[in-house]
C-alpha positions, -999 to +999 in steps of 0.1 A: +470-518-114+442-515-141+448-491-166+417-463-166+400-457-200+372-431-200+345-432-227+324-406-234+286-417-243+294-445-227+254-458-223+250-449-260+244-478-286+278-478-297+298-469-268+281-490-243+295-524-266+324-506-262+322-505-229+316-543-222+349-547-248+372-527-224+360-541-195+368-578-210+400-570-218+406-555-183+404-517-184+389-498-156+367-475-174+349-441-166+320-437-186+305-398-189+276-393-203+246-370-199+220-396-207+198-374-237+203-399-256+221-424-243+199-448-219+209-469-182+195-497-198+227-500-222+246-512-189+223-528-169+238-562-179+276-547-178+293-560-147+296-533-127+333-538-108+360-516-129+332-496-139+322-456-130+294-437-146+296-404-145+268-383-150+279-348-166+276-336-208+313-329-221+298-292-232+309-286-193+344-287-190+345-274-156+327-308-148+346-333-164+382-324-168+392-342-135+380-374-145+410-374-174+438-369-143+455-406-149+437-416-184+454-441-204+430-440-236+399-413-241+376-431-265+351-402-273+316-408-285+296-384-270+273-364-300+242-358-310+231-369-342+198-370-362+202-351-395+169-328-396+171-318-357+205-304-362+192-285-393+162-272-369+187-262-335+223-261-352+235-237-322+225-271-295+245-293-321+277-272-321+277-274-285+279-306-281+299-321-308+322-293-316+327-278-283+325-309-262+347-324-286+372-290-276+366-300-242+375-335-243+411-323-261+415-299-236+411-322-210+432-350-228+464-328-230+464-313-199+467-350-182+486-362-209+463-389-225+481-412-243+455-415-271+418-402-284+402-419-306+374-403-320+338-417-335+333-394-367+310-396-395+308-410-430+283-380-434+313-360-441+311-376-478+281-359-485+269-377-517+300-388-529+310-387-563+332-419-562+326-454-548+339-469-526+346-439-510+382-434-499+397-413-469+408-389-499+374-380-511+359-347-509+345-334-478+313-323-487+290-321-454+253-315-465+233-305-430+248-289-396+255-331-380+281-336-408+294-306-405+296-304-366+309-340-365+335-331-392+350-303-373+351-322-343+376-343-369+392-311-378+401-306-344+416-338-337+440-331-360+446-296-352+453-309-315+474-341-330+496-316-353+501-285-326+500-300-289+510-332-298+484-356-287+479-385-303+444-389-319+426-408-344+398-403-360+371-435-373+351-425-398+318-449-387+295-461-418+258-474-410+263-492-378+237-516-364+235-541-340+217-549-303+207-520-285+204-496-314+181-466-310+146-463-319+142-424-308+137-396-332+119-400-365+153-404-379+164-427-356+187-459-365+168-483-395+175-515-374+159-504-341+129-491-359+122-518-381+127-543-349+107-520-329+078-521-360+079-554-364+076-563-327+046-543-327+031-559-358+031-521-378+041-522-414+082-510-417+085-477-431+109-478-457+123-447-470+119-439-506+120-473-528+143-489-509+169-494-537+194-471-516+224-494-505+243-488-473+274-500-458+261-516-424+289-528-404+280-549-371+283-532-337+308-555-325+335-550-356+329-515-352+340-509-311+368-540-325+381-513-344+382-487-317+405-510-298+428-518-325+431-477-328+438-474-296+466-500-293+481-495-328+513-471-331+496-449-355+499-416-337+475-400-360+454-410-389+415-409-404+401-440-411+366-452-431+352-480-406+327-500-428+324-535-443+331-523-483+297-543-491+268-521-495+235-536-489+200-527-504+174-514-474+144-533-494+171-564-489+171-559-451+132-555-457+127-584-473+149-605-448+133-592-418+099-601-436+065-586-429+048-560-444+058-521-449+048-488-463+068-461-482+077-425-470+090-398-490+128-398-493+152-375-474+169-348-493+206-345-487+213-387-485+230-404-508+212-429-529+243-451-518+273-455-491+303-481-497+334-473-474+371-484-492+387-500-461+419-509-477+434-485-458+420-499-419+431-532-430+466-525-437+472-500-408+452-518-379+451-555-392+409-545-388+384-562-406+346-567-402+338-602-388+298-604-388+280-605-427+248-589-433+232-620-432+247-630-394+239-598-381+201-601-387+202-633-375+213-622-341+188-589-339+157-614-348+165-641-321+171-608-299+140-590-308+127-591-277+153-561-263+130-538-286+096-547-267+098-515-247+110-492-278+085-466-288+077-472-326+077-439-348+043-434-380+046-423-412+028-390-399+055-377-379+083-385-399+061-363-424+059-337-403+097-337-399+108-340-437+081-306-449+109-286-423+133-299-439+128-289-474+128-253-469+162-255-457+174-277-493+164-268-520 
């Protein structure tokens, strides 16, 4: 008998690779997800046998909890993120990722899950003062996402230290890759470059471009979910990131084409480098795919972004004069 799995944002960007991992190595899996953000098309080319989607947001616990009756792993991705609509509706964001995250704990220890393993933030750095940035580092969330997503961490290991559940926590980088979202005017670099290019409009590249980030490739990253989930740790936090931060006017520049410059987003770090020394020794986890590989594969794939809707200049304007009043 298959073992059952359930993953939450399952037709999300991340958890739908995720999905396509466990079903290759032979998991029946439950996917909830509400589908606000998270889109059919992210599993229209997953085979469907071993495979339930389950309509519902995790906010409702009345709704989901019976799906966890006989759950081996609960791999819970489910969030909302964008950095200035959680500043604008912080009450929506709490909802989701701190109480949904409550829900999917509840649920988890009332069938006894064996494991949860959690997607949470690198925002939870802040600006760091040190890089790369350790698990140690200050928590230092700057806007109501980091902070919702870091509580949702919190209460992992609240649950992991009181009721015993076993729960880990994956700190995610920048993560790009196929099927990344193009929605929001803050919406992942690599799905709206793709989606610019396709279109033949200039990339809008934030500030001068010289920020670095620490992209890690889609499929390391759900590689390391499953390592969590089969490891022995019983809890732990761990950075999941490639330790090699790379310049946006490099990714510009690879990409090719022309671009404009917006005004740069208060609150971001000029740069993002994870220390995974500590993933690599606990989980035997390490990224696979280089920068150079991973664009590669989204260019002779640019096709899957005909149909995204490409954001201006203007609106992501509109979006950053909100968000000053609120940091300053």
């Amino acid at each position: 008998m298959r073992d059952k799995v359930i993953v939450t944002g399952g037709a999300g960007f991340i958890g739908s690779h995720l999905v396509d991992l466990l079903l290759k190595k032979g998991f029946k899996v439950i996917v909830i997800d509400n589908f606000e953000t998270g889109r059919k098309e992210n599993l229209k080319t997953t085979k469907k046998k071993n495979l339930e989607i389950f309509k519902a947001d995790i906010a409702d616990y009345n709704k989901v909890y019976k799906k966890f009756k006989n759950v081996k792993y609960v791999f819970h991705l489910a969030a909302l993120a964008d950095i200035v609509p959680s500043i604008e509706n912080p009450k929506k964001y709490y909802k989701t990722n701190v109480t949904g995250t409550l829900n999917v704990l509840t649920a988890s220890s009332k069938y006894n899950v064996k494991k949860v393993i959690y997607a949470a933030s690198a925002s939870c750095y802040g600006i760091p003062k040190k890089y790369p940035t350790d698990e140690n580092s200050k928590i230092n969330t700057e806007y109501p996402y980091a902070l919702t997503k870091n509580l949702g961490e919190r209460l992992l290991s609240h649950w992991s230290k009181v009721y015993k559940l076993s729960a880990v926590s994956l700190r995610l980088f920048n993560v790009y890759g196929l099927r990344s979202r193009t929605t929001g005017a803050y919406g992942a670099m690599f799905g709206v470059f793709l989606a610019q290019k396709l279109k033949n409009k200039p990339l809008t590249v934030v500030g001068n471009g010289k920020q670095t980030r620490d992209f890690t490739y889609v499929t390391d990253v759900v590689d390391a979910f499953y390592k969590a989930a089969n490891s022995k740790v019983f809890h732990d936090i761990f950075n999941v990131g490639t330790g090699k931060p790379i310049s946006v006017n490099y990714i510009v520049k690879s990409l090719g084409g022309k671009f404009v410059r917006i005004p740069k987003r208060p609150g971001e770090p000029d740069n993002s480098q994870a220390n995974i020394n500590k993933i690599r020794k606990a989980l035997n986890w390490k990224p696979k795919v280089n920068i150079d590989q991973g664009i590669k594969i989204l260019i002779n794939n640019i096709n899957d972004w005909k149909t995204a809707p490409v954001w201006t200049p203007k609106k992501i304007k509109i979006k950053t004069k909100k968000w000053f009043q609120y940091l300053k």
